[in-house]
C-alpha positions as CSV (number, residue, x, y, z in Angstrom):
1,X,-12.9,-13.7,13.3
2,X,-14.5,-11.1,15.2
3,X,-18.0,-10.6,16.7
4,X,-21.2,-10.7,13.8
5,X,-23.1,-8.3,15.4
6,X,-22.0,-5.0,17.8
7,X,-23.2,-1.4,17.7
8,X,-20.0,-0.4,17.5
9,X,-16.8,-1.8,15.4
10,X,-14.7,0.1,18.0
11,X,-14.1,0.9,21.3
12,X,-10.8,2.4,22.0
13,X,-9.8,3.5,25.5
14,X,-7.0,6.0,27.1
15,X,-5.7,9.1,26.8
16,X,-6.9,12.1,25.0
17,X,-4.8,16.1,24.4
18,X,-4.6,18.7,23.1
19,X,-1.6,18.5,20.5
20,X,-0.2,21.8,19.4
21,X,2.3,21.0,16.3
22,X,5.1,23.1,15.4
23,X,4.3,25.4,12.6
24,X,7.9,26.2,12.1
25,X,9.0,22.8,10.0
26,X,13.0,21.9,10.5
27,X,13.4,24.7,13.2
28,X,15.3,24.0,16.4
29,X,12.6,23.1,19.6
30,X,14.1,26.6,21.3
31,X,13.1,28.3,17.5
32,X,9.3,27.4,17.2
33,X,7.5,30.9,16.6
34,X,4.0,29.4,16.2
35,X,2.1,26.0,16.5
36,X,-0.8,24.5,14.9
37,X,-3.9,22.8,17.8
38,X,-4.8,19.4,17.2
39,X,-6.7,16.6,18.9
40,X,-4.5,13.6,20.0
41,X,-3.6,10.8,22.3
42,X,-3.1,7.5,20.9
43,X,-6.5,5.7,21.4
44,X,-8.6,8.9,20.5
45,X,-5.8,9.4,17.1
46,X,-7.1,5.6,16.6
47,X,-10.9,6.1,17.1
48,X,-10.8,9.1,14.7
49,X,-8.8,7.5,11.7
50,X,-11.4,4.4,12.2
51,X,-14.7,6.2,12.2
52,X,-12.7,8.4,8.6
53,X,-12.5,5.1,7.6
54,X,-16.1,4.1,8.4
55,X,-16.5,2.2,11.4
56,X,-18.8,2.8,13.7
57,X,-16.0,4.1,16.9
58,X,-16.2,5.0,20.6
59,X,-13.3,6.3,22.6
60,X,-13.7,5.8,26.3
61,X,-10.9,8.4,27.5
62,X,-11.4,11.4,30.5
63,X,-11.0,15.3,29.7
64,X,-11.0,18.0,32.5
65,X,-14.1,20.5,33.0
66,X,-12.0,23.3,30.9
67,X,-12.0,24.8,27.2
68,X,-9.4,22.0,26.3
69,X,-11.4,19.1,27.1
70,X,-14.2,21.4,24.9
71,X,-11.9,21.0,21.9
72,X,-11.6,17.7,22.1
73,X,-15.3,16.5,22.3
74,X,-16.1,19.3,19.5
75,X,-13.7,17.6,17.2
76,X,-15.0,14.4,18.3
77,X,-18.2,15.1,17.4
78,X,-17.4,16.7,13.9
79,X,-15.4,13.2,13.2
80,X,-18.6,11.1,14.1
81,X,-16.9,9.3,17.0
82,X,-19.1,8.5,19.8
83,X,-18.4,10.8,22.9
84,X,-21.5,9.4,25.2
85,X,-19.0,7.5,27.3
86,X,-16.4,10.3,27.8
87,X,-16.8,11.5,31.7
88,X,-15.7,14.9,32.7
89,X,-13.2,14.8,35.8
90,X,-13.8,17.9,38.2
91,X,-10.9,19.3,39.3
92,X,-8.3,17.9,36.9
93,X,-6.6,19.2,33.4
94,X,-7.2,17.9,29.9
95,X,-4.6,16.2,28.5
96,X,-1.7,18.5,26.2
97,X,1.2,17.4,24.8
98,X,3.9,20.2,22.5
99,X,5.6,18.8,19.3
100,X,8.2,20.1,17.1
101,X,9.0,18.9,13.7
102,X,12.7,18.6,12.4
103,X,12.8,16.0,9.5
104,X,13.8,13.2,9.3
105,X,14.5,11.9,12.2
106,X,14.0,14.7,15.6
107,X,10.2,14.9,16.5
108,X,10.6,16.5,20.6
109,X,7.6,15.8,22.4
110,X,6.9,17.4,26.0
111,X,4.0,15.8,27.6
112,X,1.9,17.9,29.8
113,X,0.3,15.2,31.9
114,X,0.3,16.2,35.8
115,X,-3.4,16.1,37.3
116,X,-4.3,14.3,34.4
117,X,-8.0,13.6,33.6
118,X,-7.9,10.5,31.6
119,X,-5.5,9.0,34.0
120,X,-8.4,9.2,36.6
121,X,-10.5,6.9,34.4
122,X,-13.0,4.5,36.9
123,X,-14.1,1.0,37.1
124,X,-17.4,2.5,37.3
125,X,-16.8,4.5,34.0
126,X,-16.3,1.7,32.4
127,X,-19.0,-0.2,33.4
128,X,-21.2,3.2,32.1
129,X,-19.3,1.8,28.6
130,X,-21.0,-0.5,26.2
131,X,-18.0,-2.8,26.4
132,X,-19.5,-5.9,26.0
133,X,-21.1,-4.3,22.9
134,X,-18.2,-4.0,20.3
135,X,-16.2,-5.9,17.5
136,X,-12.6,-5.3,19.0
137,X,-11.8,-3.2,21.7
138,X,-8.2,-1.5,22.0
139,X,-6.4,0.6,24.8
140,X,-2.7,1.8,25.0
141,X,-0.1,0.7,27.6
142,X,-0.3,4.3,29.0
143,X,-3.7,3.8,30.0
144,X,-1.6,1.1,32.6
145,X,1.2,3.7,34.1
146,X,-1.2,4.7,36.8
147,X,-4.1,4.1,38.9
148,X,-7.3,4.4,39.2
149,X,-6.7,4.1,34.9
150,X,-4.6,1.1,35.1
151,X,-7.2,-1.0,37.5
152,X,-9.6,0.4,34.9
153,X,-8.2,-0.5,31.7
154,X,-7.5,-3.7,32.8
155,X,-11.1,-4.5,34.1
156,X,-12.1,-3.2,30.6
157,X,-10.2,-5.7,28.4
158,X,-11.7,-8.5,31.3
159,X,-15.1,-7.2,30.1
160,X,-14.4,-7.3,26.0
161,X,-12.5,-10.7,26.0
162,X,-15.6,-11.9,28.3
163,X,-17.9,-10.7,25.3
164,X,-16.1,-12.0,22.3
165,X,-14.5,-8.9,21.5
166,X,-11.1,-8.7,19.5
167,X,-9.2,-6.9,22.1
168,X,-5.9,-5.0,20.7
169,X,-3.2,-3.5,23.0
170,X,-1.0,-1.1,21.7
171,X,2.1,-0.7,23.8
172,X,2.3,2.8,23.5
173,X,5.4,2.7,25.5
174,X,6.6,6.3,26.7
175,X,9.1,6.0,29.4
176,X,8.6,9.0,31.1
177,X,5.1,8.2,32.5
178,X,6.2,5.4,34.3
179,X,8.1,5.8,37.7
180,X,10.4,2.6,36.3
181,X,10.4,1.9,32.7
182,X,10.8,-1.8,34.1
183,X,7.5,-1.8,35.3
184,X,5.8,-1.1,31.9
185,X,7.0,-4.7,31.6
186,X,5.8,-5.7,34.6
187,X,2.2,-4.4,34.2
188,X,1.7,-5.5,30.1
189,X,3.0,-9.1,30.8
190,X,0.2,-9.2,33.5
191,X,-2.5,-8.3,30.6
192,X,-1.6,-10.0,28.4
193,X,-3.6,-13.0,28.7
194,X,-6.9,-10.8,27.8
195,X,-4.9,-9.5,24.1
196,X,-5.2,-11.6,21.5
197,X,-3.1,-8.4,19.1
198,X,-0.4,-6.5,20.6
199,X,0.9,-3.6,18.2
200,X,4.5,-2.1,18.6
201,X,7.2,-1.1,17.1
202,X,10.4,-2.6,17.8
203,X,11.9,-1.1,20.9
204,X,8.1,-1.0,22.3
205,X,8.1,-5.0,22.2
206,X,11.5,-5.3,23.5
207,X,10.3,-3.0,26.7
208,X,8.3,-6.0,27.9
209,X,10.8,-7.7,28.5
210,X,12.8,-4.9,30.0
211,X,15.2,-5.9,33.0
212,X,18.1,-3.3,33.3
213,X,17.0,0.6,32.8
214,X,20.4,0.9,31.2
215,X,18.8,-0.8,28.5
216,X,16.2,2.0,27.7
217,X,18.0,5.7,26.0
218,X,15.4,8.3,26.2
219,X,15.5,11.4,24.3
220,X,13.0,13.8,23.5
221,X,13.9,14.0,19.8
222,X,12.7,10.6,19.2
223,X,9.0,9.7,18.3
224,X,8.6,7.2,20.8
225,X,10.9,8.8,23.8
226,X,13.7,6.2,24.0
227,X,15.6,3.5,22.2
228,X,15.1,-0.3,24.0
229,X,18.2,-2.7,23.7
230,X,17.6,-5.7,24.0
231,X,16.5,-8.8,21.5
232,X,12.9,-8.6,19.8
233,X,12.6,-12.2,19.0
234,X,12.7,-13.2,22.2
235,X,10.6,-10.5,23.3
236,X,8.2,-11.6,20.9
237,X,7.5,-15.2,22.1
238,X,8.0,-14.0,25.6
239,X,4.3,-12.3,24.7
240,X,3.3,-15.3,22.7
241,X,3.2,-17.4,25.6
242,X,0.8,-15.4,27.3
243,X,-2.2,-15.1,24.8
244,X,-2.4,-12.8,22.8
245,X,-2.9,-14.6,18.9
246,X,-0.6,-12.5,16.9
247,X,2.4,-9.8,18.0
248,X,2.2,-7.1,15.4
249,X,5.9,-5.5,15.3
250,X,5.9,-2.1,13.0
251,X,9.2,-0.7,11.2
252,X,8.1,2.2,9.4
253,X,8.9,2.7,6.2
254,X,10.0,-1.0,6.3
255,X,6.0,-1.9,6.8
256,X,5.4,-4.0,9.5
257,X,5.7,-7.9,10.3
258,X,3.1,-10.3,11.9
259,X,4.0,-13.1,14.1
260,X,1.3,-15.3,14.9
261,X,1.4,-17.9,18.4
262,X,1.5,-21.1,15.8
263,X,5.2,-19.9,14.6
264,X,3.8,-18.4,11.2
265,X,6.0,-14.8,10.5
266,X,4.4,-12.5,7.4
267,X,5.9,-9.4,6.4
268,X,3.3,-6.6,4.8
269,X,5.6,-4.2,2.9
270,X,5.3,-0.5,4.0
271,X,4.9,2.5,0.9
272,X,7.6,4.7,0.0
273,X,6.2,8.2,0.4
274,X,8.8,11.8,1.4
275,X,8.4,12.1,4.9
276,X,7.1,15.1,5.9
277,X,6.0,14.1,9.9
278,X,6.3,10.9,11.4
279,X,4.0,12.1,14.3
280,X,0.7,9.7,14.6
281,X,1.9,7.3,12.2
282,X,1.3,4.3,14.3
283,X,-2.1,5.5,15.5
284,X,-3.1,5.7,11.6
285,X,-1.3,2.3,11.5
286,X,-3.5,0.6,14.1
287,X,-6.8,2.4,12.7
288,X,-6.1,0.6,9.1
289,X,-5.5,-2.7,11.0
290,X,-8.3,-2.5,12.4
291,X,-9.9,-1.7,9.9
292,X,-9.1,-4.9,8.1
293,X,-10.1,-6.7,11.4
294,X,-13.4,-5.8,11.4
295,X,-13.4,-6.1,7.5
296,X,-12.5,-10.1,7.8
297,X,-9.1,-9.8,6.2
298,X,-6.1,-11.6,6.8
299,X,-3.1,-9.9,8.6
300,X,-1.0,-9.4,5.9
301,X,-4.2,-7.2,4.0
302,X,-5.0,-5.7,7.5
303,X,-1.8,-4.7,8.1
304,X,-1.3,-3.3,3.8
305,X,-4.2,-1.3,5.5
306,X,-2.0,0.1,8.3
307,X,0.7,0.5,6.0
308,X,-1.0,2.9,4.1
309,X,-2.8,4.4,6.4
310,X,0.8,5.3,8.4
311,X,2.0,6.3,4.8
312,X,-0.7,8.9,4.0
313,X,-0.5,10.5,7.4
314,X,3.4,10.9,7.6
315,X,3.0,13.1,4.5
316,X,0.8,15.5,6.1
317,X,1.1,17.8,9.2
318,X,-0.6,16.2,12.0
319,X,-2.6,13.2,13.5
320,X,-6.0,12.4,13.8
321,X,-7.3,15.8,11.6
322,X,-5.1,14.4,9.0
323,X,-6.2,10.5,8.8
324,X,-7.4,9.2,5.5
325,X,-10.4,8.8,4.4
326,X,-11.7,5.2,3.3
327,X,-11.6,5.1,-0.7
328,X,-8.4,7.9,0.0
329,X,-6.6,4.6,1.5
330,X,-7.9,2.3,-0.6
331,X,-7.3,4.0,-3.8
332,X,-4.1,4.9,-2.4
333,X,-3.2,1.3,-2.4
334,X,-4.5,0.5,-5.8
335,X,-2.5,3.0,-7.2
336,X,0.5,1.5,-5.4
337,X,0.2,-2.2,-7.2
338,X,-3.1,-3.3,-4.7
339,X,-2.7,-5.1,-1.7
């Protein structure tokens, strides 16, 4: 259950870009003539799919004092997500990230993250946050890969679980902005006793429990940057044991499957739809869960909700100026034999 009452459904907190998407479908990275500009950034994708699907959202992220950072609170605005809280940090960059698109299964992304401004998120802008005053609060395990952010994020999900709110982590693992992969482990399994969701996919879980780096295969042609060995069960109750309520694992066109601390596994099955970008399919994922969070559901409908949330998007070009609408998703479902 979460709160009754909260001005906002959602607060989601972390990073924030500029996401320029390659217009040139199936070409080669070294081919791309022209890309398409976007706003992304996994907790700001997740605000934006929730407020298209009518909850009331706040993203508590950082953008730079330049044209980019412009873009982002413009688009922000037009999607009715609540940019009060969103500090400008003098003196840093905005957020980009370059994407090319090769179906089915090459999606190279280059981050852009040096002198980054949401990294440079503050205690003290948090506390300037309404934290205490939402039904679930989320952030992404990138928000933790550096301080003063990390210090931050974690004094923010201190706050929410403090106030009753649902608080979601999504692991958001991406090797490359850690200076170990190991210690993306290190630093979730610390926070983990203020999560009562975690969302990842597969080799996102099994980085918690990450030990050898010869474990973890990066490549830039894969949507999350690397491939995790390692076994997810285990993983799995290794986060158990520290909190959180349920361990959300998705599989993509596979749907996703819940595991809840009491032993209970459900699997919610995912909709076949032609692929035609995989890009932001989680974030749409975690907006539709949430969704059914707020909505009182239980997992298996929440995470239907993801399901075809991460369905509609996949078929469409980019991330969060692609999410679906509510009665989009929910007539999309109905149309698919209901939840």
């Amino acid at each position: 259950m979460t709160k009754k009452t909260a001005t906002y459904d959602l607060i989601s907190m972390g990073r924030s870009s500029i996401d320029l998407y390659s217009n040139d479908v199936g070409a080669a990275f070294i081919d791309i003539k022209s890309f398409a500009a976007y706003v992304g950034g996994s907790p700001t994708n997740i605000a934006s799919g929730a407020s298209r699907l009518g909850l009331r959202a706040a993203v508590l992220t950082a953008v730079g004092d330049d044209p980019v950072g412009d873009f982002i609170l413009n688009f922000l605005k037009q999607e009715k997500v609540e940019t009060r809280f969103i500090p400008r940090k003098p003196g840093t960059r905005t957020s980009a990230v370059v994407l090319g698109i090769e179906p089915p299964d090459k999606f190279p992304l280059v981050y852009y993250r040096d002198n980054c401004a949401d990294n440079q998120l503050t205690i003290d802008d948090v506390l300037a946050t309404p934290i205490h005053d939402c039904k679930v609060f989320e952030f992404s395990g990138t928000g933790l890969s550096k301080e003063p952010s990390r210090s931050a994020t974690i004094f923010a999900a201190e706050q929410a679980k403090a106030a009753g709110a649902k608080v979601v982590l999504d692991l958001d693992f991406r090797p490359n902005q850690w200076h170990d992969a190991r210690a993306f482990g290190v630093v979730v399994r610390s926070v983990l006793s203020t999560v009562d969701i975690v969302l990842g996919t597969e080799d996102e879980c099994k980085a918690v429990t990450l030990t050898d780096p010869g474990q973890v295969a990066v490549s830039h042609s894969q949507i999350s940057g690397a491939r995790v060995e390692g076994d997810l069960p285990t993983a799995v109750q290794s986060m158990l044991r520290r909190g959180p309520e349920v361990i959300v694992v998705k599989r993509g066109e596979k749907g996703a499957t819940v595991f809840e601390a009491n032993g209970t596994e459900t699997d919610a099955p995912g909709f076949p739809v032609e692929i035609h970008n995989v890009l932001g399919a989680g974030d749409a994922f975690a907006a539709g869960f949430i969704y059914g969070i707020v909505k009182g559901w239980d997992w298996r409908k929440s995470a239907r909700m993801g399901n075809a949330d991460g369905a509609i998007v996949v078929t469409r070009h980019g991330c969060a100026n692609f999410m679906a609408f509510e009665q989009e998703a929910l007539k999309f479902i109905e149309e698919r034999g209901g939840f």
